[in-house]
N, C-alpha and C positions, 0 to 999 in steps of 0.2 A: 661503725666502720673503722678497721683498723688497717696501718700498712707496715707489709713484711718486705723489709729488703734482703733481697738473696742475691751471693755472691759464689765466687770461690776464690781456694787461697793459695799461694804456692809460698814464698817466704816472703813478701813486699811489706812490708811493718808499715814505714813511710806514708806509702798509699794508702794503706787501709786505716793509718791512723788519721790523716785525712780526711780520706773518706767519712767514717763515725762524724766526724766531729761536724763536719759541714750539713750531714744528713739527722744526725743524733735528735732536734727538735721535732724531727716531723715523723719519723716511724718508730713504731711500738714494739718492733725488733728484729735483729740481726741477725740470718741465718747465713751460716760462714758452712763450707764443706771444704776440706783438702782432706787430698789421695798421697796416699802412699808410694805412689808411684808417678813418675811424670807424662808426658801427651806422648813424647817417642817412646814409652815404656819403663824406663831406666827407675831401680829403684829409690828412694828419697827418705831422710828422716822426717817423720813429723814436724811442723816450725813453728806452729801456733803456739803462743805461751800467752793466757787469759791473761794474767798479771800485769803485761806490756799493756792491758787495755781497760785497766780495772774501774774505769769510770764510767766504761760501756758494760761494767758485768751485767748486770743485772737484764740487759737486753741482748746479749748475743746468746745467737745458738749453737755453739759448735758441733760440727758433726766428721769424724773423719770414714778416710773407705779404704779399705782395706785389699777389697779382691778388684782384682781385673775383669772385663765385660768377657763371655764368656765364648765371646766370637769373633775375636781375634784370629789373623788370619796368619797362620805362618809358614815357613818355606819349609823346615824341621820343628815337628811342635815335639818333640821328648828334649830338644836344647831350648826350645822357645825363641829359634834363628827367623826376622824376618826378611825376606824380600824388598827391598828397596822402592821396589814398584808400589808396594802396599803400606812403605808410612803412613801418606796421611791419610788412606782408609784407615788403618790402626789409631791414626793420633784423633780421629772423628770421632773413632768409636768411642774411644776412654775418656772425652771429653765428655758427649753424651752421655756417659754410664755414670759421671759424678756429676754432672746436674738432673740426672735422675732422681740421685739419692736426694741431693739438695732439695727437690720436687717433693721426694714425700716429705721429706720434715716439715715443709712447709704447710702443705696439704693438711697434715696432718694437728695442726695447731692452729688454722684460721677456719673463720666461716666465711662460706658462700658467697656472700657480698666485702668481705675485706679483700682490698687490694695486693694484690702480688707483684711485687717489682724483680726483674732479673736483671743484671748487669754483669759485664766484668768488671775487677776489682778496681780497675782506672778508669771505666768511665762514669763517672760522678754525676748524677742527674740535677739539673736546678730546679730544686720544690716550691720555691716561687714563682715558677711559672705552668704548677701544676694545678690543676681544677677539676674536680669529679667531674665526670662527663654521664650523661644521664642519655645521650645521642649514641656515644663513637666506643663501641664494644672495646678496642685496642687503641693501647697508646703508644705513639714510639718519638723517645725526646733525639730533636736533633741539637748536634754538640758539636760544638768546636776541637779541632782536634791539636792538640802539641806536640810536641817531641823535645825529649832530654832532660827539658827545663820545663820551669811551670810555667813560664812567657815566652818560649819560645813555638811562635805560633805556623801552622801549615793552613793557609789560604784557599790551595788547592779544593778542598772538597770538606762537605760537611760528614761528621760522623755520626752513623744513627746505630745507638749504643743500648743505652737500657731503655728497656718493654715494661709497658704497665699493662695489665687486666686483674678482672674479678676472678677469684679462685673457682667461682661456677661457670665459667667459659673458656680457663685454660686446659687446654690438652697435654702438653709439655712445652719443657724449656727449647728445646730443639725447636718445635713446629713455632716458636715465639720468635724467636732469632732469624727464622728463614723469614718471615714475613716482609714484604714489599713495603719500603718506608715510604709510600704514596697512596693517596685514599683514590679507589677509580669510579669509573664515573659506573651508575647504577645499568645503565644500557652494557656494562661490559661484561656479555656471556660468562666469559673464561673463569668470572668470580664465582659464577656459581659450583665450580669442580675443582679448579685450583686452591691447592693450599697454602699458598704464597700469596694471593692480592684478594683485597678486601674492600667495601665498599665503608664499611663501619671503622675507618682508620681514622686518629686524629694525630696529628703532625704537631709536637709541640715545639716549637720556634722556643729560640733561646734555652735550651732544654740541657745546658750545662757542659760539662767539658771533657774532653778523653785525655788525661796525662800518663800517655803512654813513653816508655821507655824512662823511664826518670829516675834512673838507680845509675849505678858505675856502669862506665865500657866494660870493664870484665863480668862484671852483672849480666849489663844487656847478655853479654856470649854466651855468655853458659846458659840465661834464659831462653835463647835461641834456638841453642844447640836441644833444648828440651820441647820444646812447643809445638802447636798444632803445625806449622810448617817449617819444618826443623828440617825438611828433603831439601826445598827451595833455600835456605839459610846454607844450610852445608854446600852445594852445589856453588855460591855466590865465594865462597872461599874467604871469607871476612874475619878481623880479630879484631881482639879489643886496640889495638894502636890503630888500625883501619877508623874503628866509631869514633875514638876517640879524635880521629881529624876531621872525622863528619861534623863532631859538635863545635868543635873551635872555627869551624869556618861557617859554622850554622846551615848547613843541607842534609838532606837526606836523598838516600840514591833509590829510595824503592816506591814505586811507579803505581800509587793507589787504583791511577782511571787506567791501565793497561790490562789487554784481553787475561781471563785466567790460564791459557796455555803458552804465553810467552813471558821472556825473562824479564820479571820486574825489577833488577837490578841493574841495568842499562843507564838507566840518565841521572841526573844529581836536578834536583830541587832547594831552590833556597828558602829558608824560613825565614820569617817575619818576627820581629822583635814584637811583645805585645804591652799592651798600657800594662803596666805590673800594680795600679789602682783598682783597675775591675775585672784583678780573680777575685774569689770568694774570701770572704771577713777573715776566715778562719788562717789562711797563707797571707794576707797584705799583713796582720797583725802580728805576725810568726815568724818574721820575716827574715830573723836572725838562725833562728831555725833552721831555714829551708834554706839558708844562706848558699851552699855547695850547688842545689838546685835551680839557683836563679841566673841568668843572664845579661849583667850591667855592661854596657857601651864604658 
């Protein structure tokens, strides 16, 4: 049995060097995909340089993508003008369409019983608290989630980030992601037709961490300004001197547990300083490193 971790990439170096190095002992390789083009469309240079990671060569797989999904919806398709309304149908699809691609590479280099790991490139899974399961068909690690900083922690809610299954039971990355991060009970009908809740789910507790946003305020924006909800970002009217007071005063103003048709930029949440001893080996020991990224009292 072997295990493939699958990401994708946009330009975050940081993170995914990170990443590698925290994961690097436990999977037998890295398959990376970035597009050419961003989640609102906008076209992009390639950023991936192997060299930045040469100590991972030998296990990464890079793959990039080139074309756009081919059902893109637009208001004028000879300028390729979209309608506002249909961002983030648009930013769904192009997501989908590169972890497609991501899919076959994978696919295509494991067998049937080696594990397939999906994540985004920030959330970082804990493989010490991973164990083949021989019961629970799907795995989903829950994680703690951050912002900004690598200790600066969001209490609020837990994030359930990267997916494990066997390459003989996955369908796609998509149908992996929508999955219900709770195992239901075997009397519950709806599992037998829905493709979202499952009875064969295991919850991995302690299952690692989301450090999301942990680049610069003008970062964060322009990454905002690109992503899967880049309509909801633009509408909030934010810049980077805006984040940037979010992070010196440690909150963040966007409202994980509110309905998805209201504005989740309404309230401010404060974040929690975290023990900066129990991240992972690879950041307490780095520590000079990540120096810009850390937040001391």
């Amino acid at each position: 049995m072997k295990l493939f971790d699958c990401t994708l990439y946009y330009d975050e170096d940081l993170i995914l060097e990170t990443r590698l190095n925290i994961l690097d002992k436990y999977f037998d390789k890295f398959i990376i995909c970035e597009a050419s083009f961003t989640h609102s469309g906008r076209k992009k240079e390639l950023n991936f340089d192997i060299e930045k990671f040469s100590k991972f060569k030998d296990k990464i797989v890079y793959i990039s993508l080139d074309d756009e999904p081919i059902d893109i919806i637009y208001e004028d398709s000879k300028k390729k003008i979209e309608n506002p309304k249909n961002y983030r149908i648009n930013a769904v699809k192009r997501i989908a369409h590169q972890r497609n691609r991501l899919l076959e590479k994978a696919k295509s280099i494991s067998s049937s019983e080696d594990y397939i790991f999906y994540s985004d490139n920030d959330e970082i899974p804990n493989m010490s608290s991973f164990v083949e399961s021989k019961k629970n068909k799907i795995m989903i690690f829950e994680q703690d989630l951050f912002y900004y900083k690598f200790n600066l922690y969001c209490d609020r809610i837990k994030w359930y980030g990267t997916r494990a299954i066997k390459k003989k039971n996955l369908l796609d990355f998509e149908w992996l992601r929508q999955i219900k991060p709770k195992k239901y009970s075997f009397f519950r009908l709806d599992t037998l037709f829905k493709k979202d809740k499952y009875i064969d789910v295991k919850i991995i507790k302690n299952g690692g961490w989301h450090f999301t946003r942990v680049i610069s305020p003008e970062e964060i924006h322009m990454k905002e300004l690109d992503a899967e909800h880049h309509d909801e970002y633009r509408a909030s009217k934010k810049s980077p001197q805006k984040i940037r007071d979010l992070i010196k005063r440690r909150v963040i103003d966007h409202d994980h547990l509110t309905d998805s048709k209201n504005n989740k930029y309404n309230s401010e949440f404060k974040l929690e300083l975290y023990d900066f001893s129990k991240l992972p080996h690879f950041i307490v020991s780095n520590k000079e490193k990540f120096i810009d990224f850390i937040d001391e009292d």
